[in-house]
ROVEX-470303 format. One line per 4 residues: their letters; for each residue x, y, z of N, C-alpha, C, O, CB. Coordinates in pm, 1 decimal, always signed. Glycine has a CB too. Example, Ala and Ser with C-alpha at 12.3 -4.5 7.8 and 13.67 -1.06 7.14 Angstrom:
as = +1319.0/-569.0/+780.0/+1230.0/-450.0/+780.0/+1320.0/-330.0/+780.0/+1423.6/-331.9/+846.5/+1130.8/-447.3/+904.6; +1285.0/-225.0/+708.0/+1367.0/-106.0/+714.0/+1290.0/+3.0/+787.0/+1340.9/+113.8/+803.9/+1408.4/-59.8/+572.5
REM end
This chain:
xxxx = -5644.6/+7003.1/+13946.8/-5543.3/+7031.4/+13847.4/-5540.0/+6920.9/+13742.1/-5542.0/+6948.0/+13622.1/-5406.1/+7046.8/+13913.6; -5534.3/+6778.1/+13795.5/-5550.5/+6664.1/+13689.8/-5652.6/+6687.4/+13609.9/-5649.5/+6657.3/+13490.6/-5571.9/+6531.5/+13743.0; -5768.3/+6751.6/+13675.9/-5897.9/+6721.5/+13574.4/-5904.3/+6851.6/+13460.1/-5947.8/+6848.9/+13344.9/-6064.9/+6716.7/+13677.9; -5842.1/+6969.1/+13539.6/-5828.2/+7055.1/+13426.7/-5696.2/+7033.5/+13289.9/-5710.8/+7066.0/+13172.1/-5808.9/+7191.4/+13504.4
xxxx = -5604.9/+6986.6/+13336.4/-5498.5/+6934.7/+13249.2/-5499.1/+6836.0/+13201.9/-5419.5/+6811.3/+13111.4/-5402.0/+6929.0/+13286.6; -5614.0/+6718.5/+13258.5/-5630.8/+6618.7/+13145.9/-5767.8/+6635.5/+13069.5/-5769.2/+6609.0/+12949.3/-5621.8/+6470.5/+13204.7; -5844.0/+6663.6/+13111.0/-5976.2/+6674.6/+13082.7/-6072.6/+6785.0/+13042.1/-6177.6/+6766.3/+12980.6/-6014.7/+6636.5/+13167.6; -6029.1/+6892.8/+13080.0/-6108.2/+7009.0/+13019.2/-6011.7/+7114.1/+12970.1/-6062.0/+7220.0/+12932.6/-6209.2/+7075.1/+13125.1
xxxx = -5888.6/+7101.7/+12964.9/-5794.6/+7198.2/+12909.5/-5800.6/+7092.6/+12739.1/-5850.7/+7165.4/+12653.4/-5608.2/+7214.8/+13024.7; -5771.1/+6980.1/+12691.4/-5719.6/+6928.5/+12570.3/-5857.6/+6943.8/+12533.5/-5851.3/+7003.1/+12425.8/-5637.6/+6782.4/+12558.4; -5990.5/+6922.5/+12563.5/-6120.3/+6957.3/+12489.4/-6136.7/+7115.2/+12463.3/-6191.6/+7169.8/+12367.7/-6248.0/+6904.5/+12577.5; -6097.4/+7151.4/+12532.8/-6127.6/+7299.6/+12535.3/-6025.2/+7385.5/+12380.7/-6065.0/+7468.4/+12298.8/-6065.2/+7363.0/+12724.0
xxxx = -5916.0/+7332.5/+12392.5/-5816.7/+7323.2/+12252.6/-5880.4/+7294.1/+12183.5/-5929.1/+7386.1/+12117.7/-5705.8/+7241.6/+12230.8; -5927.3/+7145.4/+12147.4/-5987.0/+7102.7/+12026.9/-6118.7/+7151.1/+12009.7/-6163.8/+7137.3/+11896.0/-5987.9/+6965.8/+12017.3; -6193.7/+7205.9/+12096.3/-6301.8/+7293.2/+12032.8/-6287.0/+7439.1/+11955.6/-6374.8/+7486.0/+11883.1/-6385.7/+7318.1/+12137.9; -6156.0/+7504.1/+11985.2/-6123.4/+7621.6/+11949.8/-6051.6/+7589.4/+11810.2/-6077.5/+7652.4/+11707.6/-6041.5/+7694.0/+12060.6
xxxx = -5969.7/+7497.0/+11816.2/-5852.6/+7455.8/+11700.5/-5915.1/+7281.2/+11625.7/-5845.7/+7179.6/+11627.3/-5652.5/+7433.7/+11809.3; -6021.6/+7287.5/+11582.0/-6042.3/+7133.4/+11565.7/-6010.9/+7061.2/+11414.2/-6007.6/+6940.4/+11390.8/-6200.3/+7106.3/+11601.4; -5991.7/+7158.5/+11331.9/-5853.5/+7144.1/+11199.5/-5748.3/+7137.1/+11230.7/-5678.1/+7044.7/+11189.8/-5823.9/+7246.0/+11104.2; -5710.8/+7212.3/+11296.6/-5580.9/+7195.1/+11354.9/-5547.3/+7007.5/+11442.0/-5500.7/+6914.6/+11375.9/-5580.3/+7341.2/+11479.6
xxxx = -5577.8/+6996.9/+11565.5/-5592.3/+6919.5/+11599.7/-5647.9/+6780.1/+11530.4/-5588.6/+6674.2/+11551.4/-5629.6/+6967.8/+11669.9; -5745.8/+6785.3/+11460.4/-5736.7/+6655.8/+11376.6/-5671.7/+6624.6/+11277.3/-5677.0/+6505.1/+11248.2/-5826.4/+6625.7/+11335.2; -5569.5/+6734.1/+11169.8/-5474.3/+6714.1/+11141.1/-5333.8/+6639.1/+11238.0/-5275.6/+6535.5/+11205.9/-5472.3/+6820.6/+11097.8; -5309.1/+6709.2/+11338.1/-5233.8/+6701.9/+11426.3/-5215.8/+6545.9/+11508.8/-5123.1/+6500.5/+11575.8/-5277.3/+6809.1/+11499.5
xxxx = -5373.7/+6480.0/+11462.5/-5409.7/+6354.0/+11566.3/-5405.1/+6248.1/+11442.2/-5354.4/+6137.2/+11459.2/-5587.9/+6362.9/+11666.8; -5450.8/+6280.5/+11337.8/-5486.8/+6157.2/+11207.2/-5356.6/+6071.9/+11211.5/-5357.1/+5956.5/+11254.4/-5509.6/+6231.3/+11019.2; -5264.6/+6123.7/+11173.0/-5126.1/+6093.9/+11140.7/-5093.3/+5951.5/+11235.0/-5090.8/+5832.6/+11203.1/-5022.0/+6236.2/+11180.7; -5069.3/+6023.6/+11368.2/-5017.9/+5923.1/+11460.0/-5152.7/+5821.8/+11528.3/-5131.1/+5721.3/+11595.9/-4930.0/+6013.3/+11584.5
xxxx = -5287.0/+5871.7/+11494.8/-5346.7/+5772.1/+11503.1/-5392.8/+5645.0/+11390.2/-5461.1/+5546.7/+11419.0/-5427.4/+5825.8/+11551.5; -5338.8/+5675.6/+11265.1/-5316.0/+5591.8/+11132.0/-5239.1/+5497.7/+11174.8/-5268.6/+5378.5/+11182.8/-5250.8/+5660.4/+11008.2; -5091.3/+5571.9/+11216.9/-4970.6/+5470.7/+11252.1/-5024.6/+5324.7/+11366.7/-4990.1/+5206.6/+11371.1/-4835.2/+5583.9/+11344.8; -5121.6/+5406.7/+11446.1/-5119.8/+5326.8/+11580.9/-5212.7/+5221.5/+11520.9/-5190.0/+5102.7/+11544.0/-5179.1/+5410.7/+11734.2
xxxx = -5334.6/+5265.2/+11431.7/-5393.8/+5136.1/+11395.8/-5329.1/+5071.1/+11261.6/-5405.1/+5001.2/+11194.6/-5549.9/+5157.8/+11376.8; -5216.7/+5085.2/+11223.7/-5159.3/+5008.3/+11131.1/-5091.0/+4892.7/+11236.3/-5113.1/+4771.6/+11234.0/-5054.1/+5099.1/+11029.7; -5044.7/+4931.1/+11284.2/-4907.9/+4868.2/+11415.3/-4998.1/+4767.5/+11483.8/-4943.3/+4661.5/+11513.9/-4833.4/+5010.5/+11566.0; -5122.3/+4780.9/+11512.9/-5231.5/+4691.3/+11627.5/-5313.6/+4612.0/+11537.5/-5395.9/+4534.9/+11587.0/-5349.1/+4795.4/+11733.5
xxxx = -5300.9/+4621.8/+11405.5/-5394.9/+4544.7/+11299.6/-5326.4/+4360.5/+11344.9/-5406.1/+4277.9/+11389.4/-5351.5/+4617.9/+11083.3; -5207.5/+4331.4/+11328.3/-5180.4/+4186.7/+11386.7/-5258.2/+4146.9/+11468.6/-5345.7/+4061.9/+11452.0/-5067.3/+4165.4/+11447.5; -5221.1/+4230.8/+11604.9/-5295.6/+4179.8/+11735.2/-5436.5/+4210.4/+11744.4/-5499.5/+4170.6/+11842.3/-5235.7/+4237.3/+11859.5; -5490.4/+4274.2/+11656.6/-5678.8/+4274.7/+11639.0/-5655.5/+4160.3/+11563.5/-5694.5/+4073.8/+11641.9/-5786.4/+4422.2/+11544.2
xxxx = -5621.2/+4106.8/+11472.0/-5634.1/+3966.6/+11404.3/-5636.4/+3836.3/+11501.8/-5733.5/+3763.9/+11524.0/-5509.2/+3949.1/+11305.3; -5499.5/+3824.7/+11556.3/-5499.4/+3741.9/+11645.4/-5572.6/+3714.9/+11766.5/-5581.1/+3608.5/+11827.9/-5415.3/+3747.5/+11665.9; -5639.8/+3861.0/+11799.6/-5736.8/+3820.2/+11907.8/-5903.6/+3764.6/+11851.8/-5986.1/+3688.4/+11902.2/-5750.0/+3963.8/+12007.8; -5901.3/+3833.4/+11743.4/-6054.6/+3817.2/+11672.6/-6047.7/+3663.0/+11626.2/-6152.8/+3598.8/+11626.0/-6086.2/+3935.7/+11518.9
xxxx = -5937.0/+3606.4/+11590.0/-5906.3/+3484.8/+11548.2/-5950.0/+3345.2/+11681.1/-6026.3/+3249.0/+11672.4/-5737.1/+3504.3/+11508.6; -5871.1/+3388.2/+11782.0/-5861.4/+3321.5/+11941.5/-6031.9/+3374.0/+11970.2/-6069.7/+3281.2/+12041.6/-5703.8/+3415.2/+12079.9; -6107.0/+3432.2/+11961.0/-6240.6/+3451.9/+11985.2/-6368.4/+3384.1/+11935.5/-6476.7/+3352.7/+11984.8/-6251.2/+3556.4/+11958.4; -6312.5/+3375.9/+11823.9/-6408.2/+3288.4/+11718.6/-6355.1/+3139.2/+11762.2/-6430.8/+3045.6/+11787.8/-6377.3/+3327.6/+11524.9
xxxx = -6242.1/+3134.6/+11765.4/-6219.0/+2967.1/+11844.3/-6249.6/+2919.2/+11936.3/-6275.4/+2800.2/+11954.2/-6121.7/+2924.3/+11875.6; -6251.9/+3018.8/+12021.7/-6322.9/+3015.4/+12167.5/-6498.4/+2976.6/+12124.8/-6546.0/+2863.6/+12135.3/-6302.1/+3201.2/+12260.9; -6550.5/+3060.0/+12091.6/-6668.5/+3067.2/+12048.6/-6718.3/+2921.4/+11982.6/-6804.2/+2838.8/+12013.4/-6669.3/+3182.9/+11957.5; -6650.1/+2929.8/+11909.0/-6656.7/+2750.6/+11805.1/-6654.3/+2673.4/+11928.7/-6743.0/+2594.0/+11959.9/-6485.8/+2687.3/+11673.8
xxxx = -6539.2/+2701.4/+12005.9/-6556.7/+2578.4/+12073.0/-6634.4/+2490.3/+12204.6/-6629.4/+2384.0/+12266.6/-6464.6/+2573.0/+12086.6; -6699.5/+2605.2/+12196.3/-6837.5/+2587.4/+12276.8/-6963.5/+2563.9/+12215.1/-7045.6/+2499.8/+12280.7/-6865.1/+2698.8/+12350.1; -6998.1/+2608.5/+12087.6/-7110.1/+2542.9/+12035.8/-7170.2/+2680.0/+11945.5/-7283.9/+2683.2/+11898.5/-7217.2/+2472.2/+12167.6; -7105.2/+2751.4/+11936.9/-7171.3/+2905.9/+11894.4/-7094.3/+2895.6/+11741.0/-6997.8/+2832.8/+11697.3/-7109.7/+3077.4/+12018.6
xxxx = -7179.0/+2979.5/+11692.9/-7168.9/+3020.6/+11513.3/-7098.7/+3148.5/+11519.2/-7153.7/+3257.0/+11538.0/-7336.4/+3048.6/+11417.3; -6983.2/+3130.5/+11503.2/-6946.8/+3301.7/+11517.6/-6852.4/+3330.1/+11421.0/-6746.0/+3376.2/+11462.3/-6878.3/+3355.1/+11666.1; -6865.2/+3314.3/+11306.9/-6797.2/+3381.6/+11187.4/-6791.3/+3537.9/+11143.4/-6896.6/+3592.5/+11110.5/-6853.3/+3322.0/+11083.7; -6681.0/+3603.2/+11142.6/-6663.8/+3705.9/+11142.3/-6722.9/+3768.9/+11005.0/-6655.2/+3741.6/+10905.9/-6540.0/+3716.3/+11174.7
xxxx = -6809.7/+3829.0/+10988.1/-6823.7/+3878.0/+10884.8/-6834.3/+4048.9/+10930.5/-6898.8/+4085.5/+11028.7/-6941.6/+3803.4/+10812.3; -6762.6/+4138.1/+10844.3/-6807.1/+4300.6/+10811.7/-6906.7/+4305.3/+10713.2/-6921.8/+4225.7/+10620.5/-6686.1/+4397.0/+10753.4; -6986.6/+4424.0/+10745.3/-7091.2/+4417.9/+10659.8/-7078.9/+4562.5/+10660.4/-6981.5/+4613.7/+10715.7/-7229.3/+4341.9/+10698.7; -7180.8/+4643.6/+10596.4/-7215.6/+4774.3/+10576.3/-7275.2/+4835.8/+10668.5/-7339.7/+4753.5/+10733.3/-7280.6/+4789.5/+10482.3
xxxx = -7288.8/+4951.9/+10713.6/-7380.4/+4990.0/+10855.7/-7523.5/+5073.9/+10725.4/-7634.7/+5095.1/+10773.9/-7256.7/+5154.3/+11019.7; -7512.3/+5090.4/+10657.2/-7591.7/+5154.8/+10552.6/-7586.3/+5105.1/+10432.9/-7475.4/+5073.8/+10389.4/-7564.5/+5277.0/+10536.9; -7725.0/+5082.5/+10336.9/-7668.9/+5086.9/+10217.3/-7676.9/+5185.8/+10182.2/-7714.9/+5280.3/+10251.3/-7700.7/+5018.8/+10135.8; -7621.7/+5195.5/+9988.9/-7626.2/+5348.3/+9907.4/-7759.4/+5407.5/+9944.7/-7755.9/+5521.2/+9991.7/-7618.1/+5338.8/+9723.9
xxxx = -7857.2/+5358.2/+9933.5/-8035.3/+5384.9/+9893.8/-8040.7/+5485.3/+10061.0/-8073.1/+5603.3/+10074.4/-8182.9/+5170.8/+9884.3; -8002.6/+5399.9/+10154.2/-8019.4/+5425.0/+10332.4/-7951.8/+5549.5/+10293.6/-8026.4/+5646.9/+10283.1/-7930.6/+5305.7/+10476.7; -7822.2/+5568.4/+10269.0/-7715.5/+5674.6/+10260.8/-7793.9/+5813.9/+10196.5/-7821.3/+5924.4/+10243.5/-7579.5/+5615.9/+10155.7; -7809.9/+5762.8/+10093.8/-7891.5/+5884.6/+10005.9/-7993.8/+5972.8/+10076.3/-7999.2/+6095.6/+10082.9/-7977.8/+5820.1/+9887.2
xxxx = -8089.3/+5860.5/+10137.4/-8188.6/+5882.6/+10205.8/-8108.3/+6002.4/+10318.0/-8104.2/+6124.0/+10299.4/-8255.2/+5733.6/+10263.6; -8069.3/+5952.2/+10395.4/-7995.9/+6039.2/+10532.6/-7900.8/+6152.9/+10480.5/-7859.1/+6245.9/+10549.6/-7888.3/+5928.9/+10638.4; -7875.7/+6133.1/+10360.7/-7828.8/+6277.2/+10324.6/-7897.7/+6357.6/+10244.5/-7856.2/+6465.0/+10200.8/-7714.6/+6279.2/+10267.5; -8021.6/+6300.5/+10219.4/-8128.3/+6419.3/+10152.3/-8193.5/+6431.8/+10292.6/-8156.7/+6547.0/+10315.7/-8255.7/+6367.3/+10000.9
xxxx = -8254.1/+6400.9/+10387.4/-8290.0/+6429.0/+10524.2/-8191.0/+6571.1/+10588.9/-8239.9/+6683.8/+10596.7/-8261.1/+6275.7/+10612.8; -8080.2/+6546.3/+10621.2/-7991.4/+6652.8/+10675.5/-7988.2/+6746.9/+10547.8/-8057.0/+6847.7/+10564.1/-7833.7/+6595.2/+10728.7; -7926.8/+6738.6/+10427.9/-7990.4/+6878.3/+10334.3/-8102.2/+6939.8/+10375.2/-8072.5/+7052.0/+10416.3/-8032.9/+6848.3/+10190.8; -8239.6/+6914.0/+10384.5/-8362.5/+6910.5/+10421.1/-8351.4/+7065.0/+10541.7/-8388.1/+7182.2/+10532.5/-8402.8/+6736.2/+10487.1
xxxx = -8283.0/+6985.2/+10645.0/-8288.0/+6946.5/+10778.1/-8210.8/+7095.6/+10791.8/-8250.3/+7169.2/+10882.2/-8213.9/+6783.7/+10833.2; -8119.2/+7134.6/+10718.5/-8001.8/+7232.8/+10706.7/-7867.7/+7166.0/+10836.2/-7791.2/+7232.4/+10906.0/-8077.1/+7422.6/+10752.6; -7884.9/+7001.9/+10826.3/-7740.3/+6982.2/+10878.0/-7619.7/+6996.4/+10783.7/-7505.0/+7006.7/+10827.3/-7730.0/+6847.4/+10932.5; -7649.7/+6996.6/+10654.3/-7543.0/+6978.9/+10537.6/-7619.8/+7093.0/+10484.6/-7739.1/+7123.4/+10488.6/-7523.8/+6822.0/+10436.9
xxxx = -7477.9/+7165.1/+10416.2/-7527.0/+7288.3/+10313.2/-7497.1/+7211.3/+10174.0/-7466.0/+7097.1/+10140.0/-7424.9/+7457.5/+10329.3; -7532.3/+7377.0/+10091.5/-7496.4/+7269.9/+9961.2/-7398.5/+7181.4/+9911.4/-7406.3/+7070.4/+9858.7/-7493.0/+7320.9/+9871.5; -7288.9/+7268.4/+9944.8/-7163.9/+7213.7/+9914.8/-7123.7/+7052.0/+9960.5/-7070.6/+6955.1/+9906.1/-7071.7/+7310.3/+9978.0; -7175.7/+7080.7/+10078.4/-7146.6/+6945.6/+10179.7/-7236.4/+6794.0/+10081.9/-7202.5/+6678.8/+10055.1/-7247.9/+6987.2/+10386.6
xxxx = -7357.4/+6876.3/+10056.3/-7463.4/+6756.2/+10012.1/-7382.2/+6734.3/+9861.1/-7363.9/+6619.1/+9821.6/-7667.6/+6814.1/+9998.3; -7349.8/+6814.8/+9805.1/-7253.6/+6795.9/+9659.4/-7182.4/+6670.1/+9688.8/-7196.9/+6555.7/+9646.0/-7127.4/+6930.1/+9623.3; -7098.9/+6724.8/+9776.4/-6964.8/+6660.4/+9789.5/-6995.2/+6496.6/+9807.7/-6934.9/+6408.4/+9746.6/-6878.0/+6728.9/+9926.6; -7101.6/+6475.9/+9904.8/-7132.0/+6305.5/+9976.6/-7204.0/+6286.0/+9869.8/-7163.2/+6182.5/+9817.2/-7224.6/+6268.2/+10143.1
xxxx = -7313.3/+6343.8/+9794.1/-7379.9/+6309.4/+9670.7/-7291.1/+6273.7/+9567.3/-7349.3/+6200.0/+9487.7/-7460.8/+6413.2/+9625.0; -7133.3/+6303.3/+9524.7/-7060.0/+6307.5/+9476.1/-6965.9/+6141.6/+9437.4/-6913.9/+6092.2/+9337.3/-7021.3/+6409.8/+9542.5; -6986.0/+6099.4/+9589.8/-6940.4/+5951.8/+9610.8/-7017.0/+5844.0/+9566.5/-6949.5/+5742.1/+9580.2/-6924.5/+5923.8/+9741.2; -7111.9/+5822.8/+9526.0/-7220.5/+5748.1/+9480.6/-7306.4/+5773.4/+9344.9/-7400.5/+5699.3/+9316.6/-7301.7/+5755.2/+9581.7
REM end
């Protein structure tokens, strides 16, 4: 019963309703990572100190997982590919 009511009944929803449901989920999962942004700071902060203080280089940097050129590339591939239709390839072609 647990595994059908936790586990294959709420997937089984969101495969049938998955507009629905990610409307339904964005909202309160926005809130939750607005609210936890402090304590991701403060721990990423205490990590890198930790780190420093053993002898390691660990400066936080974000970087890009793609550039534009990579991006382009992987979305003329899936056009190609028929993972993206036209519209779709418009739209991401659209951002750049």
């Amino acid at each position: 019963t647990l595994l059908l009511l936790g586990e294959i009944g709420p997937k089984t929803i969101a495969v049938k309703f998955p507009r629905v449901i990610a409307r339904a989920v964005s909202y309160p999962l926005n809130i939750f990572h607005i609210a936890i942004t402090p304590i991701r700071w403060v721990i990423m902060i205490v990590s890198v100190g930790f780190t420093k203080l053993f002898g390691a280089d660990a400066e936080y940097k974000q970087h890009d997982s793609f550039s534009t050129e990579e991006l382009k590339i992987l979305v003329g591939i899936g056009n190609e590919e028929g993972v993206l239709n036209e519209v779709e390839n418009r739209l991401v072609n659209s951002f750049y």
